[in-house]
C-alpha positions in Angstrom: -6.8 -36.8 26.7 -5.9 -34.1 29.3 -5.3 -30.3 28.2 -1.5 -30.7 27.8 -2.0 -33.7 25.0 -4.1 -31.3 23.1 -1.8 -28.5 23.3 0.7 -30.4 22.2 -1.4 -31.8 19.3 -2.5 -28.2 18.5 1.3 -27.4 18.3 2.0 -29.8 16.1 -0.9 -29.4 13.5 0.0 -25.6 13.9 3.7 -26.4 12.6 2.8 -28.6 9.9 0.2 -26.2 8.8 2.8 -23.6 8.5 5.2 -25.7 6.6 2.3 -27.0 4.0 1.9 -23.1 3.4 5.4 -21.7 3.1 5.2 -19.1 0.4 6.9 -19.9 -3.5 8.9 -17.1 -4.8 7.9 -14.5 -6.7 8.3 -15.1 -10.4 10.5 -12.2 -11.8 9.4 -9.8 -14.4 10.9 -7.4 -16.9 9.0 -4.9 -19.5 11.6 -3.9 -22.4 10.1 -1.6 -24.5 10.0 -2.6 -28.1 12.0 0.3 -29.7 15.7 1.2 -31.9 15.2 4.6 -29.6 16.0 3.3 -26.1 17.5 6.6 -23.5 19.0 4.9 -20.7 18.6 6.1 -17.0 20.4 4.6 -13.9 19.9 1.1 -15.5 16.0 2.2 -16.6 15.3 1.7 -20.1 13.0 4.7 -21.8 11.0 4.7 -24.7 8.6 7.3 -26.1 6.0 8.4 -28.1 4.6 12.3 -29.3 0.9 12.8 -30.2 0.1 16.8 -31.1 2.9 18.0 -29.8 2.6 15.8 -26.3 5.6 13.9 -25.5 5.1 10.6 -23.1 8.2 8.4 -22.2 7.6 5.9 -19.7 10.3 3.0 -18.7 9.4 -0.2 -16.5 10.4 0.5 -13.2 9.6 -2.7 -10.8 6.9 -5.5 -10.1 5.9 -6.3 -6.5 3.5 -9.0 -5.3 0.7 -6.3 -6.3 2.0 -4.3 -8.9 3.7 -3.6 -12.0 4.9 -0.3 -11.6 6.3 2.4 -14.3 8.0 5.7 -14.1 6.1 8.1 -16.9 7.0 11.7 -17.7 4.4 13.5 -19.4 5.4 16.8 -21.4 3.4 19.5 -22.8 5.1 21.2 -26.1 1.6 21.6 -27.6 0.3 25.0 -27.5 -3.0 23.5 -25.6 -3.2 22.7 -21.8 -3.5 18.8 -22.1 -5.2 16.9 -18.9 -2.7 14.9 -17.6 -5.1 11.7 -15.9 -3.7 8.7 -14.9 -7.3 6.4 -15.0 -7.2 6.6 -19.1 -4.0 5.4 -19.2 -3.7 1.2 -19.7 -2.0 -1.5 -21.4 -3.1 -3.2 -24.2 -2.1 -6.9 -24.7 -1.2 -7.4 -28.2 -1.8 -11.7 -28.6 -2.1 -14.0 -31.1 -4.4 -16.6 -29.0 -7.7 -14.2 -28.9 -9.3 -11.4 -30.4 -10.9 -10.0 -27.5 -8.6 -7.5 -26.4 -7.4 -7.1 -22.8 -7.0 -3.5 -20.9 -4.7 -3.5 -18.1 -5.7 0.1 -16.5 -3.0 2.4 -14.0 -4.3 2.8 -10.7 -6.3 5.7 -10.3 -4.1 7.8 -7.4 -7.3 9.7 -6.7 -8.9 6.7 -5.4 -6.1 4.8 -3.9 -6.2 8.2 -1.3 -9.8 8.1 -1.0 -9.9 4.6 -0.2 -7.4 4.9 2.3 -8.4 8.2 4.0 -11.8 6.3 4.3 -10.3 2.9 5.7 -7.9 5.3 8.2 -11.0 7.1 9.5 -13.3 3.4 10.4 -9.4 2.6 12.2 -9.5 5.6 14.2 -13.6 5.3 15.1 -12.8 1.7 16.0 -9.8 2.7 17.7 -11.6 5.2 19.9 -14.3 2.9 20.5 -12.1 0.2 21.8 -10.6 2.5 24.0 -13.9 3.9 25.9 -14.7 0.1 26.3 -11.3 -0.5 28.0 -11.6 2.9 30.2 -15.1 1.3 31.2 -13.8 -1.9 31.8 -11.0 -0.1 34.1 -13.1 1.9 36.2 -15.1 -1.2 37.2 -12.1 -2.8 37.7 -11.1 0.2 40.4 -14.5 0.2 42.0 -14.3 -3.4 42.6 -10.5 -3.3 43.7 -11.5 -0.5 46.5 -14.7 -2.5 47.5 -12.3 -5.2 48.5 -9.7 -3.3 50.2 -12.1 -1.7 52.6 -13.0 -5.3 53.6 -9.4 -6.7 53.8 -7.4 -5.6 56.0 -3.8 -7.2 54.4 -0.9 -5.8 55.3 0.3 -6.0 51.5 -3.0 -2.8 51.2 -1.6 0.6 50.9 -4.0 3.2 53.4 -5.3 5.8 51.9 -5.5 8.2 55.0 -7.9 11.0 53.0 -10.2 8.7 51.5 -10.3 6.3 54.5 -10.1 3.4 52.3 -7.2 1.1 51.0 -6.1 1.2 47.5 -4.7 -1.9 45.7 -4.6 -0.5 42.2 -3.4 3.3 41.0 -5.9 5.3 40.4 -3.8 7.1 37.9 -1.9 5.5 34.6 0.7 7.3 33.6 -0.1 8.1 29.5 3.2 9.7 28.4 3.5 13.3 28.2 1.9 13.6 24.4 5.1 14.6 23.0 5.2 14.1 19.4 9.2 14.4 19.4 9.6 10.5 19.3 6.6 9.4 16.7 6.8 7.3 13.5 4.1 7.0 11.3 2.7 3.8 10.8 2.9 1.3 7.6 -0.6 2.7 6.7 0.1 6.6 6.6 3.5 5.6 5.0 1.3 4.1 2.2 -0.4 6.8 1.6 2.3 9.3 1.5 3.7 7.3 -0.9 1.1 6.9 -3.5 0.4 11.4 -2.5 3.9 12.0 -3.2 5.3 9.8 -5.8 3.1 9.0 -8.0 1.6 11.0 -10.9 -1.8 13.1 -9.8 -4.2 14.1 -12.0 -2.8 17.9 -13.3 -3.6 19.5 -16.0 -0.6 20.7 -18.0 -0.2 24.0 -19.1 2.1 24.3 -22.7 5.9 24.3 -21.5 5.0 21.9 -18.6 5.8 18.3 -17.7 5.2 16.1 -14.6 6.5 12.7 -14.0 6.4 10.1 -11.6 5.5 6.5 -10.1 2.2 4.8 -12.2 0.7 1.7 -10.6 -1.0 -1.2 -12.4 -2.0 -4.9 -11.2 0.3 -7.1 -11.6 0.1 -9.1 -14.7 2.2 -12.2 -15.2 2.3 -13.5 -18.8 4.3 -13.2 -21.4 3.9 -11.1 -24.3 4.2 -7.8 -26.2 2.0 -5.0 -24.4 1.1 -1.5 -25.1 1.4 1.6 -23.0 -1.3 3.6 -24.5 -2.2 7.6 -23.3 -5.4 9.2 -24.8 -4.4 12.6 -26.3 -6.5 14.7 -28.9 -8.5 11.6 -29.3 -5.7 9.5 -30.5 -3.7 7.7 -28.5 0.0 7.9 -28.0 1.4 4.0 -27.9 4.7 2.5 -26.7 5.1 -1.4 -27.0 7.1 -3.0 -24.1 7.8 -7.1 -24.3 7.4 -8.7 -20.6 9.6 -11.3 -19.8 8.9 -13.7 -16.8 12.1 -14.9 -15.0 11.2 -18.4 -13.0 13.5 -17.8 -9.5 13.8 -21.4 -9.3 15.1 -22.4 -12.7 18.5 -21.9 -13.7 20.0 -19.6 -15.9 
């Protein structure tokens, strides 16, 4: 079997492969809270709950392939500071089926940065690495390009009167002129602006305050009456949200 009967055979497993792993859709959730004191926002359902004087609403905002993600507003009418940190707060899963209970817990921000700022750093040593081995590689690619023009005489060879040699490669790439007027940051720094930027931080609150923002948790697809709970004063404030699952492909 010659080379163009394999390609042709690598083609084809390569397509059937592909079909065999076409991606299912997305089942489709919602998180109602569980309340007769709903505030409605731009189609966002809110629910809340006060513990000594600290007020925490929080509505279900969206679920992506990774995430479950809520917008919380936190405010202060205590006459304490109260330490606003998103790695206490969780869901509880409130089930009939087990007694072992099962904690959900929000994406610490702190760490998503962390983690990322740490991963962008190995990119960039990588990066930099890669790019002395290709400068390397280029330079002996030059050397060897003017070796062989000084023993070809070609007329396709540019002479280098100066250097008394003939060049068949520039010796000089033309790199841009380092202008940042035209740069767009990449799907890894826009990642991280967004979890810097919208999401709630760790702040402590000073009476009169509030914050608010995006709050991350895995994905969790079932089914079920959960609890939002926030530590404050050691007790905890609670709001019960029902998730429903939507299957895309059945009908309605």
């Amino acid at each position: 079997m010659n080379f163009h009967h394999y390609f042709k055979l690598f083609v084809s497993i390569s397509i059937l492969a592909i079909l065999a792993s076409c991606a299912t859709p997305l089942n489709v959730i919602r998180m109602n809270p569980v309340s007769d004191d709903v505030t409605w926002n731009y189609g966002q359902a809110y629910a809340s709950d006060t513990v000594s004087g600290v007020i925490v609403e929080a509505a279900f905002d969206n679920a992506t392939r990774d995430y479950n993600i809520f917008d919380v507003c936190v405010v202060n009418k205590s006459d304490m500071e109260y330490l606003v940190d998103p790695s206490v707060f969780y869901f509880e899963e409130i089930t009939t089926d087990t007694i072992d209970e099962k904690l959900i817990k929000a994406i610490d921000p702190e760490y998503m940065l962390l983690s990322m700022d740490k991963e962008a750093s190995k990119i960039e040593a990588d990066s930099k690495n890669a790019a002395i081995g290709a400068g390397i590689a280029t330079g002996a690619l030059l050397v060897a390009s003017v070796a062989v023009a000084v023993a070809d005489d070609e007329p396709h060879h540019h002479y280098d009167s100066s250097n008394d040699v003939y060049i068949t490669t520039p010796l000089i790439f033309d790199g841009g002129d380092g202008s940042d007027e035209t740069y767009e940051p990449t799907g890894v720094e826009q990642e991280r602006e967004r979890w810097a930027s919208t999401t709630i931080r760790k702040t402590t609150l000073k009476p009169g305050f509030k914050i608010e923002g995006k709050m991350f948790f895995p994905r969790f697809e079932k089914s079920g009456t959960y609890l939002f709970k926030v530590p404050v004063d050691n007790i905890e404030a609670s709001i019960p949200f029902m998730q429903i699952i939507y299957d895309p492909a059945l009908q309605d």
